[in-house]
VMD Tcl script that draws the C-alpha trace (Angstrom):
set ca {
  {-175.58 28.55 -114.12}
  {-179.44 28.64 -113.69}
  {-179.41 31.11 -116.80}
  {-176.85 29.62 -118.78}
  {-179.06 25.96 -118.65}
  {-182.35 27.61 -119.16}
  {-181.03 28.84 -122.76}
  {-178.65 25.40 -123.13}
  {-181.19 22.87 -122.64}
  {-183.50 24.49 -125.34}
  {-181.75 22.04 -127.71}
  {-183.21 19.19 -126.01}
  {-186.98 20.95 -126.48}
  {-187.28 23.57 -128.95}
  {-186.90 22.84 -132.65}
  {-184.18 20.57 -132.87}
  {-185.30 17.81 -130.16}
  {-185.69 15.54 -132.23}
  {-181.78 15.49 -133.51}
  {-181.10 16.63 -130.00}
  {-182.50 13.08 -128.47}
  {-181.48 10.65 -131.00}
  {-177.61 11.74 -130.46}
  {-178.29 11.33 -126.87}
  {-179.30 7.97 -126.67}
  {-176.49 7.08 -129.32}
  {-173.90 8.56 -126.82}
  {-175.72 6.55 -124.58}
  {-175.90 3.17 -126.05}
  {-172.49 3.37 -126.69}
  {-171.24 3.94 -123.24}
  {-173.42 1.16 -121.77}
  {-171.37 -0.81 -124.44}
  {-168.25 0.32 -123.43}
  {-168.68 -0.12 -119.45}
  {-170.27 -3.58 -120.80}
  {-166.79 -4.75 -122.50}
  {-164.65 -3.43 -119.41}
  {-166.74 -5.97 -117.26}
  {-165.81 -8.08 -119.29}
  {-162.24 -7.70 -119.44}
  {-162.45 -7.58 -115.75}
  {-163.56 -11.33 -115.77}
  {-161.31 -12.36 -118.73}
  {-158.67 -11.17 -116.24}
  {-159.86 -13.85 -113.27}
  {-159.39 -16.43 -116.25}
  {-156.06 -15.44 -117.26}
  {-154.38 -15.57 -114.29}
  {-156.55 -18.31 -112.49}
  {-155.15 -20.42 -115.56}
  {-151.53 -18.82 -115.13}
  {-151.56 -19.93 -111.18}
  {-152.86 -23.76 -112.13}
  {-150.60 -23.83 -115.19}
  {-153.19 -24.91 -117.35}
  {-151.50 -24.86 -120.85}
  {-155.14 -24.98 -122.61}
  {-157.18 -22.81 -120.15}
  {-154.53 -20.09 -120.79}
  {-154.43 -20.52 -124.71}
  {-158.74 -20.44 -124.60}
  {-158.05 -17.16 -122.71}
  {-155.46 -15.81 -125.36}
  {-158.13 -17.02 -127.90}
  {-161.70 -14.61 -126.42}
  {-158.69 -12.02 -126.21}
  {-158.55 -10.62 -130.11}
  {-162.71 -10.63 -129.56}
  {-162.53 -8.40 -126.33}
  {-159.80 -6.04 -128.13}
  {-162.47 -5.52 -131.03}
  {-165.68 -5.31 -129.16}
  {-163.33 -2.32 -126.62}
  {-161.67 -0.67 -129.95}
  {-165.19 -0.66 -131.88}
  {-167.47 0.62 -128.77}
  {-164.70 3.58 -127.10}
  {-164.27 4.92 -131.15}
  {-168.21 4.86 -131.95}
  {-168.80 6.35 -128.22}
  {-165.87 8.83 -129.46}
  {-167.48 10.03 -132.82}
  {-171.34 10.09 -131.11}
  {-169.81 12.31 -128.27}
  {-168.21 14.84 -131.09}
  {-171.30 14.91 -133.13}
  {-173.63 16.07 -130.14}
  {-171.28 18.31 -128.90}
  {-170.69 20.04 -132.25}
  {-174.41 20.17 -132.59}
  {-174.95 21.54 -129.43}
  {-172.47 24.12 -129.74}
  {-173.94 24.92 -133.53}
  {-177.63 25.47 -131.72}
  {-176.10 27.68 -128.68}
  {-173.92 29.72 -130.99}
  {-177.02 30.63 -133.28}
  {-178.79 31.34 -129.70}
  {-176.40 33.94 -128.65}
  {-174.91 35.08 -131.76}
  {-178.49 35.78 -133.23}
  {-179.29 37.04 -129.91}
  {-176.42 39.46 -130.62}
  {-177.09 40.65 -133.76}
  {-180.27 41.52 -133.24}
  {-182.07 44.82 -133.16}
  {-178.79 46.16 -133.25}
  {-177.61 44.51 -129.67}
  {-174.15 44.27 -130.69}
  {-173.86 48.00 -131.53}
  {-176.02 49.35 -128.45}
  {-173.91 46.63 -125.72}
  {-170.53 49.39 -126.55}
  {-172.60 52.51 -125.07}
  {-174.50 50.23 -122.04}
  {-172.32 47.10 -121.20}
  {-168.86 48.88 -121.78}
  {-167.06 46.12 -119.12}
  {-167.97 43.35 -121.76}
  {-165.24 42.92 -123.43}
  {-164.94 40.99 -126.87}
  {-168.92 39.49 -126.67}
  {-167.38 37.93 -130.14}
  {-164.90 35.90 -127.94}
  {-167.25 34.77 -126.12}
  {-169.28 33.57 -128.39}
  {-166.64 32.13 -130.49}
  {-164.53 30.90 -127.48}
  {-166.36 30.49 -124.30}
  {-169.54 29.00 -125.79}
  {-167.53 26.21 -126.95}
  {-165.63 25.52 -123.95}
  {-168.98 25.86 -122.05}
  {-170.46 22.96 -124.10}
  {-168.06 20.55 -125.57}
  {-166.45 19.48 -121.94}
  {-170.09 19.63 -120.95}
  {-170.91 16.52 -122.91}
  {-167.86 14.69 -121.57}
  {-168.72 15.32 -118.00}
  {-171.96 13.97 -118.80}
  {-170.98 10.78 -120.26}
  {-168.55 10.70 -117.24}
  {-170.70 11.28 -114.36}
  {-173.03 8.24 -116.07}
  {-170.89 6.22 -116.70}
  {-168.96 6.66 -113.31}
  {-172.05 5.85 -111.38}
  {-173.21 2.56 -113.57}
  {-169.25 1.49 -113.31}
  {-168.91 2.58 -109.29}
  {-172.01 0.14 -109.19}
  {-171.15 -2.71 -111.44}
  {-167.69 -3.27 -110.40}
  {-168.77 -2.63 -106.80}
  {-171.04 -5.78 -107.01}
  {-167.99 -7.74 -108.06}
  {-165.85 -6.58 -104.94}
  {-168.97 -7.51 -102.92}
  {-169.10 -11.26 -104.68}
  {-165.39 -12.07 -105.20}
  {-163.72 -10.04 -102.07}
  {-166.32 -10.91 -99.75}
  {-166.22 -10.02 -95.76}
  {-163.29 -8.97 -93.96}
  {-162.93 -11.10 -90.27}
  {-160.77 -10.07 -87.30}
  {-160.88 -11.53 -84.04}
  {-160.44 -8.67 -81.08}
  {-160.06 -9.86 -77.78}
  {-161.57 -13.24 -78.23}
  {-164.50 -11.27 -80.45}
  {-164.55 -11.79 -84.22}
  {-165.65 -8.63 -85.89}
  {-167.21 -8.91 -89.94}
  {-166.83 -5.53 -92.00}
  {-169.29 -7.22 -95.03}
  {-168.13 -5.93 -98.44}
  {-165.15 -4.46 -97.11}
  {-163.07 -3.78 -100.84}
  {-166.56 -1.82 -101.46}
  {-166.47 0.08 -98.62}
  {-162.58 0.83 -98.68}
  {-163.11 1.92 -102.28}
  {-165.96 4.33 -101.03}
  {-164.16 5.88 -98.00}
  {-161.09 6.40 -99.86}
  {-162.81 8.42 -102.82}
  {-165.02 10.52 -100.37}
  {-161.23 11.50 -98.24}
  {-159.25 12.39 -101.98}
  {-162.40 14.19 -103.50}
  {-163.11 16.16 -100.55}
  {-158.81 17.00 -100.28}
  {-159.10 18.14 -104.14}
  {-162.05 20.22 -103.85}
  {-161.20 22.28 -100.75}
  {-157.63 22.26 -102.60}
  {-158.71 23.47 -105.76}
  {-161.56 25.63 -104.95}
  {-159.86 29.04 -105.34}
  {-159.24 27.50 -109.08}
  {-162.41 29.06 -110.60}
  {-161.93 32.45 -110.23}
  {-158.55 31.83 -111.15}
  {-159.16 30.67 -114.06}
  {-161.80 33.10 -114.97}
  {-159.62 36.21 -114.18}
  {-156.90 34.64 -116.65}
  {-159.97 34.23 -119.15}
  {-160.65 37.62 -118.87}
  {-157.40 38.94 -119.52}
  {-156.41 36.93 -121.94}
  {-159.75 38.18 -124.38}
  {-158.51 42.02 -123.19}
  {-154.88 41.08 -124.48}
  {-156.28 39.51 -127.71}
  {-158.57 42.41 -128.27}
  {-155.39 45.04 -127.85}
  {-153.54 42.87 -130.13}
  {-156.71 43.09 -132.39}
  {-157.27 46.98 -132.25}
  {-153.74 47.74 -132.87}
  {-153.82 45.40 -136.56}
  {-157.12 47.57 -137.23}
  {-155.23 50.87 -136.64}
  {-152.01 49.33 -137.93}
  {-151.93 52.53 -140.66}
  {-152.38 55.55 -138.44}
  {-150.13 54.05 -135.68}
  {-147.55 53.51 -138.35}
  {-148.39 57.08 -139.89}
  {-147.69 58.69 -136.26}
  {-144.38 56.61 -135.29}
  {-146.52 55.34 -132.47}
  {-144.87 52.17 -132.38}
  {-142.92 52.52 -129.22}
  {-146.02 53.14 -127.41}
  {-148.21 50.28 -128.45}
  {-145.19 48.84 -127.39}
  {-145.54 48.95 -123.67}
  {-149.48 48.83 -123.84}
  {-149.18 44.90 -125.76}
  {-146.01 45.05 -122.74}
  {-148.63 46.13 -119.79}
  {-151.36 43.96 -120.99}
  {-149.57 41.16 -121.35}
  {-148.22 41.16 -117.39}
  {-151.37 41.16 -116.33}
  {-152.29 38.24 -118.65}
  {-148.94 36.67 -117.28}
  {-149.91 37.78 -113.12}
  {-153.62 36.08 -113.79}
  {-151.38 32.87 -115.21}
  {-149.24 32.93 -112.06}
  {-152.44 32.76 -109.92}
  {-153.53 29.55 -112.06}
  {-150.47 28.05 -111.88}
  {-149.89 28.27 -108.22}
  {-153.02 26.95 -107.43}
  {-153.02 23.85 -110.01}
  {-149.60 23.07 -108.45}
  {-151.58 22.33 -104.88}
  {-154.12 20.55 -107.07}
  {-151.33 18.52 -108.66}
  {-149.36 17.94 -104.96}
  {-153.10 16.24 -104.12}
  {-153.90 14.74 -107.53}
  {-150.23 13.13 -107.51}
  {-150.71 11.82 -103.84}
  {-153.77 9.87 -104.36}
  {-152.15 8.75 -108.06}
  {-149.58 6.98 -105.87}
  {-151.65 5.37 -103.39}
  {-154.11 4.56 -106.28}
  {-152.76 1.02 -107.19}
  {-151.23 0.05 -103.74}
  {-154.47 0.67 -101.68}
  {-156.01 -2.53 -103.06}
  {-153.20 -4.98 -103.37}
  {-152.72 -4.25 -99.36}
  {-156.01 -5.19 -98.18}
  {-156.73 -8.38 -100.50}
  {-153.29 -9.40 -99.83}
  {-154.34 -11.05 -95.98}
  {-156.36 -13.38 -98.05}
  {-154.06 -14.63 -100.63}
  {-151.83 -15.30 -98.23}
  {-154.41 -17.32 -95.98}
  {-155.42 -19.13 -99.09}
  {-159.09 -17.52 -99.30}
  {-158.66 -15.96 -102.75}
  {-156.65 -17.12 -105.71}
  {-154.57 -15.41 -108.31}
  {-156.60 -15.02 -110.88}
  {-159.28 -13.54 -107.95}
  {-156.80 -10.87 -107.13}
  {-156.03 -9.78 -109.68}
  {-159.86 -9.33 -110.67}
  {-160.42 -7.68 -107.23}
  {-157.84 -5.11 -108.01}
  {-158.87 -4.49 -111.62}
  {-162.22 -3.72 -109.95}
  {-161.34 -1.97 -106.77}
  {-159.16 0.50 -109.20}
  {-162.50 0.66 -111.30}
  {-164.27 1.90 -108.42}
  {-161.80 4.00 -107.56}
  {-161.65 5.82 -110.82}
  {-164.97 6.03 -111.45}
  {-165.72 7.70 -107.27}
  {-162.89 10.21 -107.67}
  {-164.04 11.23 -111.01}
  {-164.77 14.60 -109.35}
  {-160.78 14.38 -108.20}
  {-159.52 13.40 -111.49}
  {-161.79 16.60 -113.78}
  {-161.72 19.61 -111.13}
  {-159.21 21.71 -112.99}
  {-161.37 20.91 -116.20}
  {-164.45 21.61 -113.98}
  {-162.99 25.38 -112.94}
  {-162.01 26.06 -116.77}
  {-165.42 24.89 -117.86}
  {-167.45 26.90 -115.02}
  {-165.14 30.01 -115.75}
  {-166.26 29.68 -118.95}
  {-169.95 29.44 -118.40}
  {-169.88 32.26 -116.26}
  {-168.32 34.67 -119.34}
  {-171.33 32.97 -121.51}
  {-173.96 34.46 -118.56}
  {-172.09 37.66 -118.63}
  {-173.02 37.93 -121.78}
  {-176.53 37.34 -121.39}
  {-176.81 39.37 -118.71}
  {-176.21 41.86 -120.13}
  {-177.63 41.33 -122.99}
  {-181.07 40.47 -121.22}
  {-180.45 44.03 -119.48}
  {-179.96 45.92 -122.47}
  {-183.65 44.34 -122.94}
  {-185.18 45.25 -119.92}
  {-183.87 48.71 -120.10}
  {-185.54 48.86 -122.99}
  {-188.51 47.91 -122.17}
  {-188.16 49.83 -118.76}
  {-187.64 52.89 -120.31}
  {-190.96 52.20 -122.00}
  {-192.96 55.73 -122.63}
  {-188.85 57.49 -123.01}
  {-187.78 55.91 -126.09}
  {-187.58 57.86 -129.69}
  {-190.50 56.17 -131.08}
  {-190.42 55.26 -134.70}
  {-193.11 55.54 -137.02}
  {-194.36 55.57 -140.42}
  {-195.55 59.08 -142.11}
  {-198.11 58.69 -144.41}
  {-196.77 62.15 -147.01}
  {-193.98 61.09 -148.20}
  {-192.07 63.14 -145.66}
  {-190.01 62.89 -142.48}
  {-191.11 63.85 -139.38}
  {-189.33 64.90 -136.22}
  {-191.50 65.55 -133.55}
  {-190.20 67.37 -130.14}
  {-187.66 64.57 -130.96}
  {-184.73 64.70 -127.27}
  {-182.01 62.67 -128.21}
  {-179.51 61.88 -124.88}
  {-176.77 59.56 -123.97}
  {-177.33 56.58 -122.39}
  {-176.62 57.78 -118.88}
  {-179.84 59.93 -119.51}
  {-177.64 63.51 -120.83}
  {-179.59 65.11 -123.43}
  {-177.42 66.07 -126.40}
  {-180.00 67.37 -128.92}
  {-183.02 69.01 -127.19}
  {-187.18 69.11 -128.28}
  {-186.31 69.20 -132.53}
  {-189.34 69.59 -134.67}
  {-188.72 69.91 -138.33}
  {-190.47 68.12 -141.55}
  {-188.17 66.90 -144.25}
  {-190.29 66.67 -147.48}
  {-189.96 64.13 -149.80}
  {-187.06 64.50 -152.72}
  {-185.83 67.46 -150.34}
  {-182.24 68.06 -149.86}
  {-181.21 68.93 -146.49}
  {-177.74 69.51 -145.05}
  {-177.03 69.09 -141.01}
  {-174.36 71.18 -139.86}
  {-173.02 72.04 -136.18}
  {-169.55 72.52 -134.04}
  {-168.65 68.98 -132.51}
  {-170.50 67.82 -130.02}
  {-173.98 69.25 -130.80}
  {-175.30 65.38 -131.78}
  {-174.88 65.02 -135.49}
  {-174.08 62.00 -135.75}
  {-175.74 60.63 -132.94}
  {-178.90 61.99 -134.87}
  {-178.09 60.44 -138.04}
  {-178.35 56.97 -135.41}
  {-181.71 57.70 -134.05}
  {-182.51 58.21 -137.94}
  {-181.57 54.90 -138.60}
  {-183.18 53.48 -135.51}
  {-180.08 52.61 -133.62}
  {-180.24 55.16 -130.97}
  {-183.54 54.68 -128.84}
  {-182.14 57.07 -126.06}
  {-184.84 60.11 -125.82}
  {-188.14 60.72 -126.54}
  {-190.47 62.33 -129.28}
  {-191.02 60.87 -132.64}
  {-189.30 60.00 -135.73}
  {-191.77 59.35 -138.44}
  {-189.96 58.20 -141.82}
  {-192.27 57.59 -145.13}
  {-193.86 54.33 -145.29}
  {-192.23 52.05 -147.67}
  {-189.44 53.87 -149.26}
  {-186.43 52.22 -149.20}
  {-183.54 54.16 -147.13}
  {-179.81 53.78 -147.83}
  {-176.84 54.58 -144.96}
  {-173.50 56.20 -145.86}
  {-171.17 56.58 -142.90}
  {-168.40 58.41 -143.22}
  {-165.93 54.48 -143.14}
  {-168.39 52.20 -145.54}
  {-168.29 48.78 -144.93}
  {-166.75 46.31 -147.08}
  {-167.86 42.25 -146.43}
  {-165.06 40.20 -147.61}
  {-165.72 38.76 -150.95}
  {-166.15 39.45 -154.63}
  {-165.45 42.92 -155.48}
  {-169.33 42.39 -156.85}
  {-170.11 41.36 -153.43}
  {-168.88 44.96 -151.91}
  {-170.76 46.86 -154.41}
  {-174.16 45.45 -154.00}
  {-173.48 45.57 -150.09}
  {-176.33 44.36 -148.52}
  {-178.61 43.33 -151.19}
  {-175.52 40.80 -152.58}
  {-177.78 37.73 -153.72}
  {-180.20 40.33 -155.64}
  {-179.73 40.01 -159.31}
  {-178.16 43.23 -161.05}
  {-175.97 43.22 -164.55}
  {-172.78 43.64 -164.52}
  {-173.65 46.58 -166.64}
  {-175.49 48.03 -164.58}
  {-172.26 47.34 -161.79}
  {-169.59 48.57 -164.67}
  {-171.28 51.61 -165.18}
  {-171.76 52.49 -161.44}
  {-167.78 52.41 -160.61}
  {-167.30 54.43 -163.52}
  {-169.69 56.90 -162.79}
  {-168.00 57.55 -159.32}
  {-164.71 57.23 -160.34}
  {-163.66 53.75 -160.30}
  {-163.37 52.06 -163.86}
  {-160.12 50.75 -163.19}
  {-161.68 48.64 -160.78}
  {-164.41 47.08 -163.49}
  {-162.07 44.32 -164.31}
  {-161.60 43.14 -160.57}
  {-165.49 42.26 -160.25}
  {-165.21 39.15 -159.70}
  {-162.13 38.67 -157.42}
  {-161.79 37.68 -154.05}
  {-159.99 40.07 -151.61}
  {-159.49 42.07 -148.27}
  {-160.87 45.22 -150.09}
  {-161.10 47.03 -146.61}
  {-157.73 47.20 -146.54}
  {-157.24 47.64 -150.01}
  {-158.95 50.49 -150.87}
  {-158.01 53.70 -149.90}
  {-160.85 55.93 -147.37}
  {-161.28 57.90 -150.56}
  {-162.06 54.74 -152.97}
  {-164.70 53.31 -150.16}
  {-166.49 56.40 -150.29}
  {-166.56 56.13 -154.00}
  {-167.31 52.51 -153.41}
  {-170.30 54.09 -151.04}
  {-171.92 56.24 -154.35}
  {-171.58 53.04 -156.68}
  {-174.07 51.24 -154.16}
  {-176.46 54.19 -154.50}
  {-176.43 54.69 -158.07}
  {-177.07 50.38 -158.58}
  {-179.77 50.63 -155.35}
  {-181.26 53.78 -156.00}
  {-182.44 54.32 -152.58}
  {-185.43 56.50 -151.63}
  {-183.87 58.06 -148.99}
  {-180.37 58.67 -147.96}
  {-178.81 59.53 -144.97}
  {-174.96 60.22 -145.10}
  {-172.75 60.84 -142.38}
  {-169.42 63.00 -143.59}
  {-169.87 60.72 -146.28}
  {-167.06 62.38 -148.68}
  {-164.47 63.56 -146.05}
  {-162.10 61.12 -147.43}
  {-162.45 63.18 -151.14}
  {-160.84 66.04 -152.98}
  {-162.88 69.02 -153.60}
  {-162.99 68.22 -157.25}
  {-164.36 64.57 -156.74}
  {-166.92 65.61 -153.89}
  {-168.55 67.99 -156.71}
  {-168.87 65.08 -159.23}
  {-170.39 62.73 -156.64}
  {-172.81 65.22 -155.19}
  {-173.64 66.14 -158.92}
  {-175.45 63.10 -158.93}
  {-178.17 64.04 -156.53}
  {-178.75 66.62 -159.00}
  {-179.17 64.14 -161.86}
  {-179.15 60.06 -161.59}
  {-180.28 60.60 -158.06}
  {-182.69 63.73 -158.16}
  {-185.72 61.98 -156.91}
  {-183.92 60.80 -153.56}
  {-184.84 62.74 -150.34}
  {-181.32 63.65 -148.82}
  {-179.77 64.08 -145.04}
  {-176.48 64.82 -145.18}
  {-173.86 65.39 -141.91}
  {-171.11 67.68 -142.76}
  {-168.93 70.74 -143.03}
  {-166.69 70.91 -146.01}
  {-167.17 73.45 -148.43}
  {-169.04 73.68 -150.96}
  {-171.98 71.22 -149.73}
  {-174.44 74.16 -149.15}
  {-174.21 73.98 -153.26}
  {-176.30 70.61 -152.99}
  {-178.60 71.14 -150.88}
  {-182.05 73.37 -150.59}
  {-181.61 73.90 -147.02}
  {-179.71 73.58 -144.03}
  {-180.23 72.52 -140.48}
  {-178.04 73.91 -137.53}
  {-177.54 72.43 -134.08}
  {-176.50 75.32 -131.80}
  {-174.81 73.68 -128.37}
  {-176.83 74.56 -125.44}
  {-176.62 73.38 -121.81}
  {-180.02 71.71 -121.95}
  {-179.51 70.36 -124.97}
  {-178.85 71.13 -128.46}
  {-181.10 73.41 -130.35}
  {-182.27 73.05 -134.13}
  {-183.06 76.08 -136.24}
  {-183.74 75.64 -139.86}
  {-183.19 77.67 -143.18}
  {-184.01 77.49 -146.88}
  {-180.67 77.80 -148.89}
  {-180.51 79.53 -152.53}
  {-178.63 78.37 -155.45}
  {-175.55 80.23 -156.09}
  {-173.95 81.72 -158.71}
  {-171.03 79.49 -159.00}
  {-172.94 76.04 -158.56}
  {-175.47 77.29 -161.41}
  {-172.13 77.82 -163.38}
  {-171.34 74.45 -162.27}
  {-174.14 72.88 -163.29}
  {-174.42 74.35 -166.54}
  {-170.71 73.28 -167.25}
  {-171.52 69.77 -166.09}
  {-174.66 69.70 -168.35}
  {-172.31 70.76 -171.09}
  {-169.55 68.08 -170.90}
  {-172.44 65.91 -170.36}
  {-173.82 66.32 -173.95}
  {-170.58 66.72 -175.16}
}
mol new
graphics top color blue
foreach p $ca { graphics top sphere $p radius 0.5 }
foreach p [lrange $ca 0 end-1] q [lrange $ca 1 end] { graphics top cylinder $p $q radius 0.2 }
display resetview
């Protein structure tokens, strides 16, 4: 919790303090007005019934008459303390969420936590889910705890005036127990909160287990809608089947634990909900009957004993909220933990990491570059190699060897290793995986993926998709759709080209970047490093045919037991991509 509360409470200091404080004391305010009116009801209630026992017709109508007032003042003050409560607690939540999902996103956190923090499953959940459960009943047990202790106090005073002392004569000795509705009230909510902690104790990691497997059912459920196609494709339904089947009993055996244990929380919850009322009306009743106390007195006494009550077993009457909130909290810290070790391991590793740097030629540099896992296996072992500027250079190697895990320490994702990557300083470098990325949004939106809000013509757009095969798409530009699953693997690789030819990138680094393509259209989209994007220095991971035609020279990762090994060798034109090229520059002019 220490963790969680050193991050939390930053709303209350850091930037927004000033919004954090002023919705604090409006909660506030509001519930000092609210535990104001019930004292007041509490001695509208002497009135009544004082009035009712002397049946005084115009006491009880002046009663009925501050009535209408007290319903107001109680309507007006529980609603405002209702709507002051949801506003901090939404901007609480809005300040934590930016915390952790910034946190998250950064420096590439949420792609490194899947190779280091594989047992945290669905961070997004979490942040989504558990952040808000963490902080919204938060507030409320706040307000409660407050305005427990300023009721337990208030109300207790009036036991102490109204009820007075209890007297019993023993033996010819009169004993005094001063205050004794007070005390009663005390004793009893110290007895039924101890009963429902040590009864609900075994609650929190309940609750937390059935946390955790309900975010690994959800993220099943999730992973099969993302792979909906090839699990259709493969007539895997009937296994998916019994894996939602199996996940789901253990969602269902972490529910059975929950419910088992509530059910002794209920058996003590429903005890004490049945003594509740009866426990005062037994001890003031001695002094109705003797005469000591009237009616109206009573009834006051019990209104406030029960006010007591309430507000002293307030840890009774919240513990199963109290376990789903701390199981919650402790998902949150999971999260940070291990987001706060991904950190340290970073910084631990210190002296180990690829470094990145800036090359002052217009080149790239790898120097005696190790790339490993992140259990410490190298993969790709001391590369050197120089990658000049406008160069076109293909990687190539069986599976395995690292390609694509060097095309990631490229781009800065993979700090795992040691040596050097030094990439020109301030050229602009464009990513093609082999699955683009499509953002939901305009179909203008996807093609200037990530640079949407820059200005570019629609021209300039048009021309793009119809360059890399995708004019019949120029009339969508500026509808809204689901174009990941719209487009086919092969149209999002086209997609990919569009945003190079409207970018115009420096440097780019593909990643089987036209697997998805026929032969035919993989020519005409590599064609265009030979014309519209000529100037751009080019990395390319891949093995199809043909793509030695594209490129000036070729890098091969031989597997090794130590590691990977890089070789390098200049590649000549041949005869049939000259023929190519020619016949393109034809049609071209044509």
């Amino acid at each position: 919790m220490g963790r969680f509360f050193r991050t939390a409470l930053g709303f209350w200091s850091g930037a927004t303090r000033l919004r954090a404080w002023l919705l604090t004391g409006t909660v506030l305010l509001f519930a000092a007005a609210q535990i104001a009116t019930a004292v007041a009801v509490n001695g509208w209630n002497r009135l009544f019934f004082d009035a009712l026992e002397k049946r005084d017709v115009a006491a009880v109508w002046s009663a009925v008459g501050w009535l209408p007032l007290l319903v107001v003042a109680s309507a007006l003050t529980l609603s405002s303390l209702v709507v002051s409560r949801m506003l901090l607690q939404a901007r609480w939540r809005e300040y934590l969420t930016d915390r952790l999902a910034g946190w998250w996103i950064a420096d590439q956190r949420y792609y490194r936590m899947q190779f280091t923090a594989t047992e945290q499953t669905a961070p997004e959940f979490r942040i989504a889910e558990d952040v808000r459960l963490s902080v919204e009943p938060l507030v409320e047990f706040a307000i409660g705890l407050i305005s427990a202790a300023v009721t337990a106090a208030t109300f207790a005073a009036i036991l102490w005036h109204v009820a007075g002392s209890a007297r019993f004569t023993i033996g010819g000795t009169e004993l005094v127990i001063p205050s004794y509705m007070a005390l009663a009230a005390i004793v009893y909510a110290i007895i039924a909160s101890f009963a429902a902690y040590f009864a609900g104790r075994p609650l929190v990691g309940r609750i937390s287990a059935k946390n955790e497997a309900e975010a690994q059912f959800r993220a099943e459920m999730t992973r099969l809608r993302e792979n909906a196609e090839s699990i259709a494709l493969i007539r895997g339904d009937a296994d998916e089947r019994l894996s939602v089947r199996e996940n789901y009993r253990r969602v269902l055996s972490a529910w059975f634990g929950v419910i088992r244990q509530q059910g002794v929380v209920a058996l003590v919850l429903n005890t004490n909900g049945a003594l509740f009322p009866i426990v005062p009306l037994l001890l003031i009743a001695p002094k109705y009957l003797s005469g000591e106390v009237t009616l109206g007195a009573v009834m006051q006494v019990v209104a406030a004993f029960s006010a007591v009550q309430a507000a002293l077993i307030w840890f009774v009457d919240n513990f199963v909220r109290l376990a789903e909130w701390f199981a919650s909290v402790a998902r949150v810290d999971e999260l940070q933990e291990a987001m706060e070790a991904l950190d340290v391991g970073t910084i631990m590793e210190g002296e180990t990491q690829i470094a990145l740097t800036e090359s002052e030629d217009g080149a790239i540099h790898l120097e005696n570059l190790s790339v490993a896992h992140s259990n410490g296996r190298v993969v790709i072992a001391d590369a050197s190699v120089v990658i000049n500027l406008g160069e076109k250079v293909l990687v190539v190697g069986e599976s395995g060897t690292g390609k694509s895990t060097l095309i990631r320490a490229l781009a800065g994702l993979w700090p795992w290793g040691s040596g050097s990557i030094a990439v020109p300083r301030g050229k602009s470098i464009a990513f093609v995986p082999q699955k683009p990325y499509l953002p939901i949004g305009t179909l203008r939106t996807v093609a200037l993926y990530p640079e949407a809000e820059k200005p570019v013509a629609d021209e300039v757009v048009v021309a793009a998709l119809k360059r890399c095969g995708l004019a019949y798409m120029a009339k969508r530009l500026d509808e809204t759709e689901r174009w990941d699953q719209i487009l086919s693997g092969g149209e999002r690789q086209r997609m990919a080209f569009a945003r190079l030819l409207i970018q115009r990138p420096d440097i780019i680094i593909m990643d089987e970047a036209t697997s998805a393509l026929d032969e035919d259209s993989q020519d005409s989209l590599l064609r265009l490093f030979d014309q519209e994007l000529a100037h751009a220095t080019l990395i390319s991971v891949g093995h199809r045919p043909g793509l030695e035609d594209y490129h000036e020279r070729k890098i091969t990762l031989e597997k090794r037991l130590a590691g990977a090994h890089l070789t390098s060798r200049r590649l000549g034109k041949s005869l049939w991509r000259l023929f190519r090229q020619h016949k393109a520059a034809n049609d071209t002019a044509t």
